[in-house]
N, C-alpha and C positions, 0 to 999 in steps of 0.2 A: 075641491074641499080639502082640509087642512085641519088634522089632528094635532094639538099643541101637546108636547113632550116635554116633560122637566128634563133640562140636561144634566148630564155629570158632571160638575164643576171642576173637582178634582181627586184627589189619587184616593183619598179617603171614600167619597161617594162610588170612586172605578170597583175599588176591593171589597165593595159590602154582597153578601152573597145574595140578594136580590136586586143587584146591580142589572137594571139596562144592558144589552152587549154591546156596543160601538161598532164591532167586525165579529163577522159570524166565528174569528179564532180566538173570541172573548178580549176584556179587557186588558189584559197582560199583555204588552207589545213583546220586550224584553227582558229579559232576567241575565243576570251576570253571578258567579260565586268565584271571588280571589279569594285563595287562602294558601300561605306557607307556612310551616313550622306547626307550634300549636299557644294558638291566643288563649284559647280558656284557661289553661294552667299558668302561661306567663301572666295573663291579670291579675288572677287566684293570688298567686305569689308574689307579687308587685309590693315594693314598698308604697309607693305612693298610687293611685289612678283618679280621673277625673273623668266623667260622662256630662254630657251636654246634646240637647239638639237642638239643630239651626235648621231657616226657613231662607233662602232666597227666592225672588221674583221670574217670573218670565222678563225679558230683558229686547228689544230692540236695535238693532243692527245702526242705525239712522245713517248707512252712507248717502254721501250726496248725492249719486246720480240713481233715479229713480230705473229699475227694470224695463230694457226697452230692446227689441229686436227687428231688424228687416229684413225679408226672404223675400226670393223670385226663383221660379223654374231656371236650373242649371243641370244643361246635358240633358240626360234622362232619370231627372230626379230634382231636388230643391241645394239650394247655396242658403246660406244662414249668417246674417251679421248681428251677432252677438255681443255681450257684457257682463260674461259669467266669468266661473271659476277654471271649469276644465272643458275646453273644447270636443275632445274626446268624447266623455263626460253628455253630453249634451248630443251629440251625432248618435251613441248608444239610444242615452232616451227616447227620442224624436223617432229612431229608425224601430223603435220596441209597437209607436203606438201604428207608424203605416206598413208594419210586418214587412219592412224593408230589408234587403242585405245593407249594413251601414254605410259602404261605397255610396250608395247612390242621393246621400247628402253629405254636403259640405259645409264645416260650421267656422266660420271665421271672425277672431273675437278681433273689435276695434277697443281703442283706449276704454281702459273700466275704474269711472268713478267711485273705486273702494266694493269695499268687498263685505270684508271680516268675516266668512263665514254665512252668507248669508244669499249669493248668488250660485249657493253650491245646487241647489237643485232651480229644475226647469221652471220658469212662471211665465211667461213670454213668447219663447223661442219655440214650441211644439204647435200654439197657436198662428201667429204670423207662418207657418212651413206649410200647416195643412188649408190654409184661408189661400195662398198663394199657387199650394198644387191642384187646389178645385176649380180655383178664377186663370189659373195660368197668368197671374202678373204681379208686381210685385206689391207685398202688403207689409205696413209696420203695424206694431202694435205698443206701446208707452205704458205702463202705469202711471196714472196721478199720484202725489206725494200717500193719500189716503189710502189707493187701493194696496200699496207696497205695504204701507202699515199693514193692514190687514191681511192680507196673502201671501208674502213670505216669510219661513219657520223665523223662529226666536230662540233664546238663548235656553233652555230647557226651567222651567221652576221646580226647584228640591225642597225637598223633606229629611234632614238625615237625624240621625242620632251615633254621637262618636263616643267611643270610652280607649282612653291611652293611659299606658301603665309604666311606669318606671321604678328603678332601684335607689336606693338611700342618696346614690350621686348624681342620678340624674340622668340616668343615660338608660335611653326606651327600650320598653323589655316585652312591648305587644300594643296590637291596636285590633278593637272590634268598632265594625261600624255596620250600619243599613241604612240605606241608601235609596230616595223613591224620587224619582224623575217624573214630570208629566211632560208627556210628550206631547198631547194635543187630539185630536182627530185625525191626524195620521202618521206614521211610523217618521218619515224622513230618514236621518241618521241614529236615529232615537241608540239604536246596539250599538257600533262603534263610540259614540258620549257618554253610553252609560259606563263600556268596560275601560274607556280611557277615564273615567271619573275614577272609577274603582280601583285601576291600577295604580293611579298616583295621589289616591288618598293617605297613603303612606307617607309622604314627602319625601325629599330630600337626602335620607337618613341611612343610617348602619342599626338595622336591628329584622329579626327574622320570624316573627309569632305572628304573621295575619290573617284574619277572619273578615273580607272582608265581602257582602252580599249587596246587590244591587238590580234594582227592579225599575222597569218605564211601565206606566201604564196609558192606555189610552183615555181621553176625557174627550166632553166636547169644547172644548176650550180650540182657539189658535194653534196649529201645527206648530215642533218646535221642531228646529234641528242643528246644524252645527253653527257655532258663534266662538272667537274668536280665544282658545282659553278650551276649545273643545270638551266639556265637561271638570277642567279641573279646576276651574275660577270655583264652579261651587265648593267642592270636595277640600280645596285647599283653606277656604275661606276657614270652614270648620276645623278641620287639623292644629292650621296654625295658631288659631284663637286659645282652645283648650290648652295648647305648650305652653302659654303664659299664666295659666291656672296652673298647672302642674310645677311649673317653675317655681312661684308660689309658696306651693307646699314643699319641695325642696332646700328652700332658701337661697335658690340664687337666682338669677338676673335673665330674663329672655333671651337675652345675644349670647348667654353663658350656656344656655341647657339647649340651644340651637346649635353653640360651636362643639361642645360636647359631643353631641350625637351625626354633627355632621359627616356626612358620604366623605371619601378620599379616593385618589388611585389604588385600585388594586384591593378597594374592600367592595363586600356585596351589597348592594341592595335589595330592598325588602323584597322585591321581585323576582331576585336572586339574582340577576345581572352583577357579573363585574366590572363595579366602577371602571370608565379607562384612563390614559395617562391623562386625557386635556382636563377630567374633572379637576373645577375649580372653585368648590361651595364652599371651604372654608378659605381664602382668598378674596369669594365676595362677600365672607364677615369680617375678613380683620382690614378691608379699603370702608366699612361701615362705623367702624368699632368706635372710635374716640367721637363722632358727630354726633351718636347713638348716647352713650355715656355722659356728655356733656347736655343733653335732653331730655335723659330717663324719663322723668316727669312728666312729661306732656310728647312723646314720642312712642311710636308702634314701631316693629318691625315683623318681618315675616320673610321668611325663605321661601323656594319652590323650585318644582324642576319639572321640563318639558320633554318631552320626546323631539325627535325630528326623523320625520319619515314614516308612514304608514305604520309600519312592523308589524308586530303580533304573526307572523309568518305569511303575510300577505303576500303577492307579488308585487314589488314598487321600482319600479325602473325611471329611472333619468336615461334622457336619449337627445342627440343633436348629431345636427349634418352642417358643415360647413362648406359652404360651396363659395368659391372664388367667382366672382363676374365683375367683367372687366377693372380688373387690379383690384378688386377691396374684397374682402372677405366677409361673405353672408352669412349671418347666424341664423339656421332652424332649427328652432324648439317650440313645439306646441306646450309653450308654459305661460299663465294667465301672469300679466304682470297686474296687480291690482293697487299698487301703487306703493306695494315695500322694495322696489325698485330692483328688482330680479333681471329685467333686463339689460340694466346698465351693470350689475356684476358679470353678468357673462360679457360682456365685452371686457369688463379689467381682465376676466381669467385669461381670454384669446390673447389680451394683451400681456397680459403677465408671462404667455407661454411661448409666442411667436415673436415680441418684443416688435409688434408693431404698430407703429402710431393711431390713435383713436379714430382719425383720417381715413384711415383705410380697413375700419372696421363699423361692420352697420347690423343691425338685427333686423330681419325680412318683416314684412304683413303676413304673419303665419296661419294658415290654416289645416285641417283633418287632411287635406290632398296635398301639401307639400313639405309640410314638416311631420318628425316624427314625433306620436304620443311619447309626451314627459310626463304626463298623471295630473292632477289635478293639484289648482294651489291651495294646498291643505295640511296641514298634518307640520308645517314650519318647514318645508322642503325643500322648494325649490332650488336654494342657494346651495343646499349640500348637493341634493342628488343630480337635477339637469346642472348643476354647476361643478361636478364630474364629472358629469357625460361633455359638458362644457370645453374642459381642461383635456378628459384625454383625446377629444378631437382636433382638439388644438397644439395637443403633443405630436400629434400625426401632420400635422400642418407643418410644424415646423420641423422636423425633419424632410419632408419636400421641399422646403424653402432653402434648407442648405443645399440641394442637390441642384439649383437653380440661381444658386448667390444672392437669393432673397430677392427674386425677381417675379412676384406675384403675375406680371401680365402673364409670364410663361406656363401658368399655372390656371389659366382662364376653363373653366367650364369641369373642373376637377372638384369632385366632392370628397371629404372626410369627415367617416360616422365615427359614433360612439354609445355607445351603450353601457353604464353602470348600474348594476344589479349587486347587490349584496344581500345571500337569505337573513332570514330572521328565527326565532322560534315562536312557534302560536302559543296562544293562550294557556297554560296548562300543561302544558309539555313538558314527557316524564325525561328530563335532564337534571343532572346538578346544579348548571348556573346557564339556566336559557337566555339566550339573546333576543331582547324584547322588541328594542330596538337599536339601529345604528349608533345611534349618538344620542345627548340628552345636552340639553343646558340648562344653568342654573345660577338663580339670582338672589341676590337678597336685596329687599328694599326697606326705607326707614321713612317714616312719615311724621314732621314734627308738630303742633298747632300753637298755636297762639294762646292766651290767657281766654279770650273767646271761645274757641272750640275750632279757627279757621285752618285751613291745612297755611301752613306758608313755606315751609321745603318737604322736597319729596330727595332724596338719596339714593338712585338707583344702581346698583353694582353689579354687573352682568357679565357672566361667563357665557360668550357666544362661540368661543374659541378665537382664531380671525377673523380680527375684525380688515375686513376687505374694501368698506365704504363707511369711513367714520362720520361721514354725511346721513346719509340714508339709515344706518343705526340708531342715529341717534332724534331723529324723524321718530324711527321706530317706539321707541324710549318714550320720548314723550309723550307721542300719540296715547301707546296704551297707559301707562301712567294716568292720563286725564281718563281714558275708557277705563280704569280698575276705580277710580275716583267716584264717577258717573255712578258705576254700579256699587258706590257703598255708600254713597252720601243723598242720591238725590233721584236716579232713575228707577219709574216704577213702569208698572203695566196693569194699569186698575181693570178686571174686568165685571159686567154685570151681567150675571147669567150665561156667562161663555160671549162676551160678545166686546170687543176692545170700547174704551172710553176714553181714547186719546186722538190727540191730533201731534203733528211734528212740535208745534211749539209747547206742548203740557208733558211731554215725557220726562222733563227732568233733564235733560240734557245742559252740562255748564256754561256757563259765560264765557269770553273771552276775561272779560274783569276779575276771573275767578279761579284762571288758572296761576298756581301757584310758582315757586323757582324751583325748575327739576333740576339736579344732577346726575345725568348721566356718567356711570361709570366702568370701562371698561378693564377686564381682568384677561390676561392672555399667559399662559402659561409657555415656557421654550419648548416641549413635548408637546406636539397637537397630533389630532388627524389626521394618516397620510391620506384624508381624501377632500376634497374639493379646496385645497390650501389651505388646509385646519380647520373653517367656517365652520360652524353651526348656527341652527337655525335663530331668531329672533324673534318672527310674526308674534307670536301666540302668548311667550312665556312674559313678554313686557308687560302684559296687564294681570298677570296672573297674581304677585304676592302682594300689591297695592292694597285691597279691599280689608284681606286681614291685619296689614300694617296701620291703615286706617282705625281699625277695629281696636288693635291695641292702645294706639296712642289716645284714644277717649278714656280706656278704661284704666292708662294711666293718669288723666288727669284728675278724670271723677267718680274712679271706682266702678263704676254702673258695666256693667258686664253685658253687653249687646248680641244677641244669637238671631236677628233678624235682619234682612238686609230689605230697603235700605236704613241707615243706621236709624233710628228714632231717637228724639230729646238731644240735636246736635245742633250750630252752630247753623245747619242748612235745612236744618226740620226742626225749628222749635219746638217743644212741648204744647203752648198755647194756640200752634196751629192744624195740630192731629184733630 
């Protein structure tokens, strides 16, 4: 027998005081509170401020390769052939549910059909382990295209409301916002998306007044958790829209009250981080500027800045072993390569550092028993941090190599680790200028449309630091460019009564016919990084400032000021078909 329950749709039904509980620790997953300086008096006393709030959707991941794992008894314990995020990662969870020491499974990821954020937690792999240690033989288990849809997290759905204040010149003098994520019916990353929403709702920028609060609640809706953009796709979305209302009332120009306020070497950001030498945000407004200018009218644009690397005082280590067999040099790193091509830079680095040919350089079939944990691909990482641990094992390589005349046979069956660790400061932390994170990068992009409303150039100008694979960057580029697109023009997640109403082909997802001429563009400054050869990361921040650069350039063509995503009354959403 079977009691039918109204579910909680969303964050508004979660917070009503005779709300249903979801989890017996009530509705509230997570709360976040950033604040520096003091916002209430800098608004108070703003020449100008503007408030607005904006809605985005729950969002799907749609990589190609559907969730799929095979396990069989290995030793005294299970082996695991995986297509996740972090190996690690996965041997943790798996050993959580058979109250295993984690030795006694092994998780080994083969090729992964994409990622974004979306194979970070277990759907597959805990199943196929325990089906395998009860039968003792080996079992797969697949998702069909549907069950993916419906089973794993999504991109979180917001609720925010932003108020940003500035001086007679234009230049940001405080920002308040609030902040309501729905996570879903269960937590996933829900904390980490909401405080990275929160910390880089700020943007870009030099100014020190924020207030800024942030809450996930639970509903019965689809679990949400990290997607690609980690909570700041929504947060930015909002931010950068309002600048051009403010702009506005200033009297000058988006690209003007963006280059104004933008971040430098050596100033702080709103986080109180100080900027470092490689920052290059205003570099990626003045490679914008004239294509920008020459479009006003029918053109958006939008800054943004990413983290790279865990931070917040986290523990986040890059690690690699190089081991020589028979003359070529093996790379182990347990780092998920999910197709932003992380394993092909660690071979440039080896190459870069030991100056030996790509011949006698190869990357192993890595798993939890032979390489060492490099953390999960997440947070735009990989390239800086295992791509330090990369380089200084390969510094160590090659000083054996001269003591040898660069005779690698002689060198057969000799390992060289490395381990790169740089602290961080957590959340809050009572310092003058906490280090939030290692590194940050920062883009600005330009989106122009047509007399139609159609996108037809996209401008992207990107501080990644070194660029180490002008191939694979600009892959990157792309890529998210059409996913920032996706999520402002076209992809929804309709649900009815907590329950999905899509299939792969109704989500909105673009055309080939429809993607427009991206520019990629790269800014490299002579002052970088002394760590991973300047690199910083890419994944994440390429689909980040698209959706608001989108946003602008409709409201410069037809006024109509857009706070819901996806856009409505566009060139891709008629009017006459809502």
């Amino acid at each position: 027998d079977y009691e039918k329950l109204e579910p909680i749709r969303n964050v508004h039904e979660a917070m009503a005081e005779d709300a249903p509980q979801i989890h017996s620790s009530g509705n509230l997953c997570q709360q976040r509170h950033v604040t520096r300086g003091d916002a209430k008096t800098a608004l108070e006393k703003a020449a100008y401020k503007v408030t607005r709030s904006f809605t985005t959707p729950f969002t799907e991941h749609a990589f190609l390769e559907p969730e799929c794992a095979v396990s069989f008894p290995y030793k005294d314990g299970i082996k695991i052939l995986s297509t996740d995020q972090g190996a690690f990662d996965t041997r943790k969870e798996v050993s959580i549910m058979f109250g295993w020491d984690p030795e006694k499974i092994v998780v080994e990821n083969q090729l992964i059909g994409g990622g974004f954020g979306g194979k970070e937690d277990v759907t597959v792999q805990h199943l196929t382990a325990l089906a395998a240690y009860k039968y003792q033989r080996p079992v797969k288990a697949k998702f069909t295209r549907q069950e993916s849809l419906f089973f794993h997290p999504k991109r979180h759905a917001m609720e925010g409301t932003f108020t940003l204040g500035c001086d007679e010149n234009g230049i940001f003098t405080g920002l308040d916002c609030e902040i309501y994520f729905d996570t879903g019916a269960y937590a996933s990353l829900c904390g980490p998306v909401l405080e990275r929403a929160c910390t880089h709702s700020v943007g870009p920028y030099c100014y020190q007044n924020t207030d800024i609060r942030g809450f996930g609640y639970y509903t019965n809706n689809p679990p949400a958790g990290a997607f690609r953009g980690f909570g700041v796709c929504q947060s930015e979305f909002a931010l950068e829209s309002i600048i051009n209302l403010l702009a506005e009332q200033v009297g000058i120009s988006p690209w003007e009250i963006r280059y104004r306020n933008a971040i430098e070497p050596g100033k702080v950001l709103p986080n109180g981080q100080i900027a470092d030498c490689s920052t290059a945000l205003k570099e990626t407004l003045e490679a914008v500027k004239d294509v920008y200018e020459a479009n006003k009218d029918h053109a958006g644009i939008a800054c943004s800045m990413k983290n790279a690397g865990v931070g917040v005082g986290l523990p986040d280590k890059g690690r690699c072993n190089l081991v020589i067999e028979d003359g070529v040099c093996v790379i182990y790193a347990a780092a998920s390569d999910i197709g932003q091509g992380c394993a092909t830079v660690f071979c440039q680095d080896v190459a870069q550092a030991t100056g030996l040919p790509f011949s006698k350089i190869r990357n192993a079939v890595c798993n939890t028993e032979n390489a060492p944990d490099s953390g999960t691909t997440s947070g735009s990482r990989q390239t800086l941090l295992t791509g330090e641990a990369v380089r200084g094992a390969a510094v160590k390589l090659a000083d054996a190599m001269k003591e040898v005349d660069n005779d690698l046979e002689k060198l057969n069956g000799k390992n060289y680790f490395y381990e790169y660790y740089e602290p961080t400061d957590k959340l809050g932390a009572d310092v003058p200028y906490p280090k939030s994170h290692i590194a940050y990068g920062f883009a600005t992009h330009v989106v122009i449309l047509d007399k139609k409303g159609k996108v037809t150039e996209v401008y992207a100008a990107h501080d990644s630091g070194k660029v180490v694979n002008p191939t694979s960057i600009q892959g990157q580029i792309e890529g998210g460019v059409l996913m920032g697109m996706g999520y402002a023009l076209t992809e929804d997640w309709p649900l009815k009564d907590c329950v999905p109403q899509v299939t792969y082909g109704t989500l909105g997802l673009l055309r080939s016919t429809q993607i427009p001429n991206i520019h990629a563009i790269y800014v490299e400054k002579e002052k970088l990084l002394d760590v991973a050869y300047g690199a910083k990361g890419i994944g994440e921040i390429a689909t980040i400032p698209t959706a608001p650069a989108v946003q602008g350039a409709y409201y410069a063509l037809d006024g109509k000021f857009r706070t819901k995503l996806p856009l409505e009354d566009t060139f891709y959403r008629p009017k006459e078909e809502e």
